[in-house]
Structures are given as structure tokens and as C-alpha cells.
C-alpha positions as CSV (number, residue, x, y, z in Angstrom):
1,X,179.5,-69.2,156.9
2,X,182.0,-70.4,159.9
3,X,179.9,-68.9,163.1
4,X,182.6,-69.6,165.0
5,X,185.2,-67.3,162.9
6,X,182.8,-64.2,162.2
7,X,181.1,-64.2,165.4
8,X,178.0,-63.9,163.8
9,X,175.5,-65.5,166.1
10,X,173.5,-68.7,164.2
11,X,170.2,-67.4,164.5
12,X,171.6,-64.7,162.0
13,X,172.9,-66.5,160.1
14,X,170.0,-68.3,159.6
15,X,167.9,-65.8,159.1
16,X,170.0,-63.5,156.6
17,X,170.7,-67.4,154.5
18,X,166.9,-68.0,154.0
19,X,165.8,-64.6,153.7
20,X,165.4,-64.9,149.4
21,X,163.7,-67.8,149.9
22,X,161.8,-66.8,153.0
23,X,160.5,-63.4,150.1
24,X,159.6,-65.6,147.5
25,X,157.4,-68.0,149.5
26,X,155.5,-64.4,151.1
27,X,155.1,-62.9,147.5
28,X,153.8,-66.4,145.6
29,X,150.9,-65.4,143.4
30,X,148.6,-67.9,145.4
31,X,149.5,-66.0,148.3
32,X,148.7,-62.5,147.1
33,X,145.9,-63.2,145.9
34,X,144.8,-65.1,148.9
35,X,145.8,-61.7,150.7
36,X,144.4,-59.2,148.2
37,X,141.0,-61.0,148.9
38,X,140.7,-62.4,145.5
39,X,140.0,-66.0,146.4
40,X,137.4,-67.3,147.8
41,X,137.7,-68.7,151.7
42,X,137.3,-72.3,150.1
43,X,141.2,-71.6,148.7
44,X,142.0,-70.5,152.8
45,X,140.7,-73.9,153.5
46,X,142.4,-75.6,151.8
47,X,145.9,-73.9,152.7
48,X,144.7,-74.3,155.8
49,X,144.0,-78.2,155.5
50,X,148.0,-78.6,153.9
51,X,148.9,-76.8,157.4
52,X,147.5,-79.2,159.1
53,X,149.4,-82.3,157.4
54,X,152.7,-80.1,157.9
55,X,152.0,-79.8,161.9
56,X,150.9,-83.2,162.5
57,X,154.2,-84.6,161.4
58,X,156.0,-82.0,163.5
59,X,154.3,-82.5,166.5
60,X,153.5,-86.2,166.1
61,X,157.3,-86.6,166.7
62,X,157.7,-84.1,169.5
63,X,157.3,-86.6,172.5
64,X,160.2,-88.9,170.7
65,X,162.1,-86.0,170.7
66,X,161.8,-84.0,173.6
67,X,164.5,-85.6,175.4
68,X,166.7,-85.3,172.4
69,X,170.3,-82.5,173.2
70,X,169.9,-81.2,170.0
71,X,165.8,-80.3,169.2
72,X,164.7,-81.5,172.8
73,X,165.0,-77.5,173.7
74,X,162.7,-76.5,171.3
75,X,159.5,-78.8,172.0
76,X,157.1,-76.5,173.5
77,X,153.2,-77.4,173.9
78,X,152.6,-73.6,173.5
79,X,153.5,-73.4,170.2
80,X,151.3,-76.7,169.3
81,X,148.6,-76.0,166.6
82,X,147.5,-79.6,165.4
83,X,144.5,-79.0,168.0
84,X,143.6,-75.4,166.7
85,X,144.6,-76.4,162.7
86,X,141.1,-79.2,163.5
87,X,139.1,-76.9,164.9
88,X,139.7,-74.0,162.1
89,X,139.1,-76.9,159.7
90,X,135.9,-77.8,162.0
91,X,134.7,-74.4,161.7
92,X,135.5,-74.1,157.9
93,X,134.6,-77.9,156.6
94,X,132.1,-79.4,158.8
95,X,132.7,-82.2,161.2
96,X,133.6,-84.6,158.8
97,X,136.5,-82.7,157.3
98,X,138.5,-85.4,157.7
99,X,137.0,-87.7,154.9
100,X,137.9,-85.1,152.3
101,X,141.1,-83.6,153.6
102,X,144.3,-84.8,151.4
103,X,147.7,-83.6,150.9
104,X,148.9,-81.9,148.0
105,X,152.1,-83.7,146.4
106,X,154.3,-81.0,147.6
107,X,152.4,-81.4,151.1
108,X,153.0,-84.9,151.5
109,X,157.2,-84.8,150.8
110,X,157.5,-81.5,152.9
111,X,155.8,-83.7,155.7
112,X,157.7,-86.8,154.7
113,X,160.4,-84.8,154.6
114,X,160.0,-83.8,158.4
115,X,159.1,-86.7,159.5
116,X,162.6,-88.4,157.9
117,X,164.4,-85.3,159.9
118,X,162.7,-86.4,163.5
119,X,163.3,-90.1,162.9
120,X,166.6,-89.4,161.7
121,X,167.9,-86.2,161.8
122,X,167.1,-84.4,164.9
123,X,169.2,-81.2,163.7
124,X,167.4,-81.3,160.7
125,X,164.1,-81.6,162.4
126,X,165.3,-78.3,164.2
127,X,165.3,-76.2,160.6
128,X,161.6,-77.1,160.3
129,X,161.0,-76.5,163.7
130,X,162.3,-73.1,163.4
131,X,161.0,-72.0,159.6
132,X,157.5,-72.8,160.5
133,X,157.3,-71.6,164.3
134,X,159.0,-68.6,164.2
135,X,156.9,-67.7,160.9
136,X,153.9,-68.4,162.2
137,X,154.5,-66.5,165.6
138,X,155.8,-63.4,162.7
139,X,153.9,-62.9,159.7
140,X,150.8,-65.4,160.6
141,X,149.4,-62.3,162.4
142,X,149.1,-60.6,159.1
143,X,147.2,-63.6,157.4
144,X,145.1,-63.7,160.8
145,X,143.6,-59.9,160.6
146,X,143.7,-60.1,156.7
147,X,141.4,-63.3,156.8
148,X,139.2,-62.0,159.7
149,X,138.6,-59.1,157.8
150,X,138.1,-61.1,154.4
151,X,136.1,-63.8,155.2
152,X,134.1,-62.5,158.6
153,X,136.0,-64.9,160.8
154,X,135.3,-63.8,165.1
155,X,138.7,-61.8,165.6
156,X,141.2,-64.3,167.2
157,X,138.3,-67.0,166.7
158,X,137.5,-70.2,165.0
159,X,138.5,-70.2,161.8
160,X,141.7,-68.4,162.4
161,X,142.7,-69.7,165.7
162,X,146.3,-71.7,163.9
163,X,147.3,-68.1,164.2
164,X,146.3,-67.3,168.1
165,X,148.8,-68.6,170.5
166,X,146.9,-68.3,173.5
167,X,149.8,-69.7,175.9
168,X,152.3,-67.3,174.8
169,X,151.3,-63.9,176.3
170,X,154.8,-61.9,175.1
171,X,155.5,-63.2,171.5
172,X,158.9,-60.5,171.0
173,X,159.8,-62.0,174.4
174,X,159.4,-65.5,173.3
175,X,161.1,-65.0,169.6
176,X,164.4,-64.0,171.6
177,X,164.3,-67.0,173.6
178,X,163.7,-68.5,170.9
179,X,167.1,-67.3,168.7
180,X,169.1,-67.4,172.0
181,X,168.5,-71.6,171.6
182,X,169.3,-71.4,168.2
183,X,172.3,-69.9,169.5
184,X,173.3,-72.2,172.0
185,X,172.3,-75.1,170.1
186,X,174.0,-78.3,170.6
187,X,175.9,-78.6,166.7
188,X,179.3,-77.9,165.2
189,X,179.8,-75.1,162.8
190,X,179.6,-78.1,159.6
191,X,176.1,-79.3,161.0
192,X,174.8,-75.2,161.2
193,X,175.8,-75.1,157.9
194,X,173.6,-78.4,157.6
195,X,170.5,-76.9,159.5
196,X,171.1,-74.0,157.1
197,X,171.1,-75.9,154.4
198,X,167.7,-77.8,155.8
199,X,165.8,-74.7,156.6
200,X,166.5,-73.5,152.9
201,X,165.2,-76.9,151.8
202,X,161.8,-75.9,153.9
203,X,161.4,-72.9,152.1
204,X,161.5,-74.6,149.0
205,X,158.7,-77.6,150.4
206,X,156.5,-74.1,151.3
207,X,156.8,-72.3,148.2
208,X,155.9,-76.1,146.3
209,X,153.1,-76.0,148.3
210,X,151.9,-72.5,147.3
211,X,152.5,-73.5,143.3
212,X,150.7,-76.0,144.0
213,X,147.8,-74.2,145.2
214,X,147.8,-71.9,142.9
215,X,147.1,-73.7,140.2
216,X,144.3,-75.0,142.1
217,X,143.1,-71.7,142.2
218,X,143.9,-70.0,140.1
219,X,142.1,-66.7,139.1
220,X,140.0,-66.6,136.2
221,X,142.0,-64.6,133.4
């Protein structure tokens, strides 16, 4: 996995390294049945709700780090979605969403985990960055119109808003820049292998997270 000896650029390698883990996590049974329309949009809620622990510990640490060489580059207040995570919650839970939101035990040590990375680990902080963002900005749009069409949510509205990245006009356009920073970024080939290693490691937290869930809901036999 030497980038440096097979030319390979690092966002492929990234990519291509997670991309088991990155099926499994797509094809848990919570979510297929949350896509097939077989749960009810009080299971989408409460995805929704670990989301929004996830994201907090991102971006609670993105002003620390925005000066940092190595994730600095990739804080960007478009890709933010703490503020739209609370208002899909809002629109779903009431105002008072907050006095019955909690974390799932996978939740809590995936945002733990990130958390750790930004205090810590800024490279590592990157992998997270990068297996959430880039996902969400992907295969989020899928879960957007399947959950607009499911539950009745406004198209692009409240309710599925995580998914609607109203400052970024060109997502394609955006995803290159994107993998051109993963390209240039500031580690040797030992820490890519690292940040590889890490953005495995996220998979994992996501697909504990949809285990979890399912068994929270799961479908009556």
C-alpha cells in the first residue's frame, strides 16, 4: 500500500481499502429495511438522532482544528450539518427532543472515538472527516428521496434537510476537490497507511451503529 511506489493517488487507495466495509454498512439489515420502507419513520428518527451525536463531535472540534497542516484543509462550514441534524430532529421529535435523545453504545465510542482523533490525532480525525462527508455528499441523496417518498417529508425539506447541502451548488465539483486534498495531504506513506487503517475503523463504528439499531427494530417475524 506504498502510494509513493505504485503511484496510486491516496484518495484511491482509500477508497478501494474500505470499499468491503463501506458494502457491508450500505446492505445492514436495519438499513434495508429502513430503505424498503418497512420501518416506521420513528426508526429514521432515531438514526437520525445517532447522526447527530456523530456530527456534533466532528464539528465541535473543527475551530481547534482549522488551523491544523494536516485536517485544517478540510474544515468547511458548508459541509456542517449539526444545525440541520436539530432541525430534522425538531421537525421529527418536537422541540424538546433533546430530553429524550441518547446515544446508542456503538454511537457514543464512534463519537468518542472522534473526538480522541481531533484532540489527538489530527490525521486520524481526517479518516472520519472523509468516511462521513464524502458519504453523505454520495449515497445520502438516496436515503434523502427514499425517505421523502416514505414518510411524506417536503422534498429537500425539514425532516430530511442532514441530506441538503444548500452551500455546495456542484457536489461532483466539490467531491474532486475534495480527493485532490486527500491527495496532497500533509502525511507520510506509514501515516496513509494509518488514516487507512482509521477510516476502516469508522466503517466498523457505522455498521455497530446499524446492529445496534436493528435490534431496536427489528421487524416482527
Amino acid at each position: 500500500m506504498d502510494a509513493t511506489a505504485t503511484g496510486t493517488p491516496f484518495s484511491t487507495l482509500i477508497r478501494v481499502a474500505s470499499h468491503e466495509q463501506h458494502t457491508e454498512a450500505e446492505t445492514s439489515s436495519f438499513m434495508s429495511d429502513l430503505m424498503g420502507g418497512q420501518l416506521g419513520v420513528d426508526a429514521y428518527a432515531r438514526y437520525t438522532e445517532q447522526l447527530w451525536f456523530v456530527y456534533r463531535a466532528l464539528e465541535e472540534a473543527a475551530e481547534t482544528l482549522k488551523d491544523d497542516p494536516v485536517a485544517g484543509p478540510f474544515i468547511q462550514p458548508e459541509l456542517f450539518r449539526t444545525a440541520e441534524l436539530e432541525r430534522d430532529l425538531e421537525h421529527m421529535r418536537g422541540a424538546d427532543w433533546r430530553e429524550t435523545a441518547s446515544p446508542l453504545p456503538a454511537t457514543a465510542a464512534y463519537a468518542a472515538r472522534v473526538a480522541e482523533c481531533a484532540r489527538t490525532w489530527p490525521a486520524g480525525y481526517v479518516a472520519h472527516h472523509y468516511t462521513r462527508y464524502l458519504g453523505d455528499l454520495s449515497g445520502g441523496q438516496i436515503i434523502r428521496d427514499r425517505a421523502e417518498k416514505t414518510w411524506g417529508f417536503a422534498r429537500k425539506g425539514d425532516g430530511v434537510r442532514f441530506y441538503v447541502f444548500e452551500g455546495i451548488s456542484n457536489p461532483a465539483a466539490f467531491k474532486r476537490g475534495y480527493r485532490e486534498m486527500l491527495d496532497a495531504v500533509n502525511a507520510d506513506d506509514l501515516e496513509k497507511q494509518r488514516i487507512i487503517d482509521e477510516c476502516k475503523r469508522a466503517f466498523d463504528f457505522n455498521g455497530a451503529v446499524f446492529r445496534e439499531l436493528g435490534s431496536e427494530f427489528p421487524l416482527s417475524a
